[in-house]
TORKENU-853385 format. One line per 4 residues: number of its first residue (from 0); for each residue y, x, z negated of C-alpha. Coordinates in steps of 0.2 Angstrom, whole numbers, plus 5000, padded with zeros to 4 digits. Layout:
BEGIN
NUM = Y X Z  ...
end
This chain:
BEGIN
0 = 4157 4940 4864  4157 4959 4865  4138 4958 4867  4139 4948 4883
4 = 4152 4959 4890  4141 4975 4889  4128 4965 4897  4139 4962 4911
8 = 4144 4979 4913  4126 4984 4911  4121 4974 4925  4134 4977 4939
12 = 4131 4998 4933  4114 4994 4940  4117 4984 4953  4129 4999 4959
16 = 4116 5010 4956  4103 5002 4966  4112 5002 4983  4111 5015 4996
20 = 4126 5023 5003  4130 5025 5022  4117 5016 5036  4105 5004 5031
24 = 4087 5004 5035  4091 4988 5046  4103 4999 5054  4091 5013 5059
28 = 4077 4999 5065  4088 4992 5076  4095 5007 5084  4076 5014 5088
32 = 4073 4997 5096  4087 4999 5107  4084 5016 5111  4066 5011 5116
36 = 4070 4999 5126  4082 5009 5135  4067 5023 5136  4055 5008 5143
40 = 4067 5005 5155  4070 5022 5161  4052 5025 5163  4050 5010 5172
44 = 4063 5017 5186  4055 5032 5186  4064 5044 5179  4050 5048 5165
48 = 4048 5066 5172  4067 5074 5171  4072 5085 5155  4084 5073 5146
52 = 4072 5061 5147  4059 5071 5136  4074 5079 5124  4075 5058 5121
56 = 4058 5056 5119  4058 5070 5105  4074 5064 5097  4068 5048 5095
60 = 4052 5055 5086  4064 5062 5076  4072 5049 5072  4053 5039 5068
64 = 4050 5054 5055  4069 5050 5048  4064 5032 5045  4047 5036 5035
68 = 4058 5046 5026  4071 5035 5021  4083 5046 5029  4094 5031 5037
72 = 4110 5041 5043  4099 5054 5052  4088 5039 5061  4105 5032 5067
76 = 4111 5050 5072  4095 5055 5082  4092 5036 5089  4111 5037 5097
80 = 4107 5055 5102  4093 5049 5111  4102 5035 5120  4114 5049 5126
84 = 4100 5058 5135  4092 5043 5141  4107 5040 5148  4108 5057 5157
88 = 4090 5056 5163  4096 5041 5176  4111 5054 5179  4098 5065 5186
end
C-alpha cells in the first residue's frame, strides 16, 4: 500500500514538473497570427510605408525569434506590442 502511494506522488511530482509556467506556445502562435493579419491588412490599405508600421514589423520578428526560443511570455509581449503600433500606423 505504501508502495503505490509514492508512485502516485512520483507521478503527479513529474507531471508538475513537466509543465510550463505563464503563456503557452498555443498562446504565442495565435497571437502572431493575429498580428499578421492585422499587418496584411494594414499593408493592403496602404499604410506599409509609416514608422509604426515598421517598429511592428520588427517586433513581430521579435516575437518569431521568441517562439524559436521557447520564450512564450515575450512572444505574447512583442506580438501585442506589435498590434499596438499596427494600430497606430492607420492613425497616421
Amino acid at each position: 500500500m505504501k508502495f503505490s502511494v509514492i508512485v502516485l506522488i512520483l507521478l503527479s511530482l513529474t507531471a508538475c514538473a513537466g509543465a510550463r509556467k505563464g503563456m503557452s506556445a498555443e498562446n504565442c502562435r495565435a497571437s502572431i497570427d493575429n498580428a499578421y493579419k492585422e499587418l496584411n491588412f494594414a499593408k493592403a490599405e496602404g499604410f506599409a510605408g509609416t514608422v509604426s508600421y515598421t517598429k511592428a514589423v520588427s517586433l513581430l520578428t521579435a516575437a518569431k525569434t521568441n517562439q524559436t526560443f521557447e520564450s512564450y511570455d515575450a512572444c505574447v509581449n512583442n506580438s501585442e506590442k506589435a498590434r499596438f503600433y499596427i494600430r497606430e500606423s492607420k492613425k497616421g
